[in-house]
matplotlib code that plots the C-alpha trace (Angstrom):
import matplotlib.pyplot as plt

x = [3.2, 4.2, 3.8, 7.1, 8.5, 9.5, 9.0, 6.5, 5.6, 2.4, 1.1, -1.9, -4.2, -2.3, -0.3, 2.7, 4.9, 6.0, 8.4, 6.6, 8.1, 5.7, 4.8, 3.6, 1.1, -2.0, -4.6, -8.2, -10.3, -13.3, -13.4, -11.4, -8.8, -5.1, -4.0, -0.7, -0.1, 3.1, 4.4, 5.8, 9.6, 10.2, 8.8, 11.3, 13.1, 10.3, 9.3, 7.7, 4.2, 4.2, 4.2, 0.8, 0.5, -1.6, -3.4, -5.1, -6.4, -4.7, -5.1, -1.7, -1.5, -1.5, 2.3, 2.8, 4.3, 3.3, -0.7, -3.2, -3.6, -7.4, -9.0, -10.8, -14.5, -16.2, -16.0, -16.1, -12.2, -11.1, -12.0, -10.3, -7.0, -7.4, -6.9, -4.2, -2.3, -3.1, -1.7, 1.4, 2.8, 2.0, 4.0, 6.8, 6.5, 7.2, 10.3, 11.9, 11.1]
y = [0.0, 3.7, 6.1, 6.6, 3.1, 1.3, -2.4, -4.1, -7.9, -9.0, -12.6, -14.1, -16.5, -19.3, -17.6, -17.0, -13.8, -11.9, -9.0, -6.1, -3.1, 0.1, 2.2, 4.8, 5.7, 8.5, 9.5, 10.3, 12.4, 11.5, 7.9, 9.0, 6.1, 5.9, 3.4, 1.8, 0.5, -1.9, -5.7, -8.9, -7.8, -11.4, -9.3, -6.9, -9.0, -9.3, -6.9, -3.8, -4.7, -8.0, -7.2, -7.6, -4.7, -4.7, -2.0, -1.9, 0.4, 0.5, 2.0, 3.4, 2.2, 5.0, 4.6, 5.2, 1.5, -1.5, -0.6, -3.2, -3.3, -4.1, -5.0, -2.5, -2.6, -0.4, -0.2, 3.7, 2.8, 1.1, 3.7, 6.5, 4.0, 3.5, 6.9, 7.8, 5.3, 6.5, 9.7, 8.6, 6.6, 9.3, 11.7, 8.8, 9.0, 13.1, 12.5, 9.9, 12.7]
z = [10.5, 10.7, 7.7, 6.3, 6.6, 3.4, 3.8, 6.2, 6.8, 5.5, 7.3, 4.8, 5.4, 6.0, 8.5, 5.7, 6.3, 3.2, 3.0, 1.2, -0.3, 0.7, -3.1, -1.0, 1.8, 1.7, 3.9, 3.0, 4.3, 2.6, 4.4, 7.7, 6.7, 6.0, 3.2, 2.2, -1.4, -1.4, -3.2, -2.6, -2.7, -4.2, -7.2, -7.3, -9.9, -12.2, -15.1, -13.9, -15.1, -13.4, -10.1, -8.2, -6.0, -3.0, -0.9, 2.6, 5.2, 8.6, 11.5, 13.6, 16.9, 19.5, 20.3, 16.9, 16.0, 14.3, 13.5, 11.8, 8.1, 6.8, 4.0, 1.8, 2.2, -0.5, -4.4, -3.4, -1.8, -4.3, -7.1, -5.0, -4.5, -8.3, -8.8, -6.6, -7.4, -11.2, -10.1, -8.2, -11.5, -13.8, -11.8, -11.7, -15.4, -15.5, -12.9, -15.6, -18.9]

ax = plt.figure().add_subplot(projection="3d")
ax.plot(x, y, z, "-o")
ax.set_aspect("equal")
plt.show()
């Protein structure tokens, strides 16, 4: 996946793909990592505080294409996610006011 994209395929476990909607991508420089925050677009019909949203790592591949997503490893990553993510709807809040 390339930052900037808006929906990516997500295969789980079972070797199911799922469309995805991207929220929004970030890089940190604290854990030398980009991350992508996105959801099931099946959940685009459903109430606003239903949808599960999920978040990974990945890693770009050098031509700048499809890249690897990865689970997140540390409690530290999550926190930080938490928080962006906190951020990024609270700034969609002031954009509706």
């Amino acid at each position: 996946m390339e930052h900037g994209e808006k929906q990516i395929t997500v295969v789980d476990e079972n070797g199911n793909e799922q469309l995805c909607e991207i929220l929004f991508t970030f890089e940190s420089d604290e854990f030398k990592k980009s991350y992508v925050l996105y959801y099931p677009i099946s959940s685009e019909d459903q109430d606003e505080e239903d949808v599960e949203i999920h978040a990974s790592s990945f890693t770009p591949s050098e031509n700048g294409e499809d890249g690897e997503l990865q689970p997140i490893e540390t409690e530290e990553e999550w926190d930080m996610i938490e928080e962006m993510m906190n951020t990024f709807f609270d700034n969609e809040e002031e954009e509706e006011n």
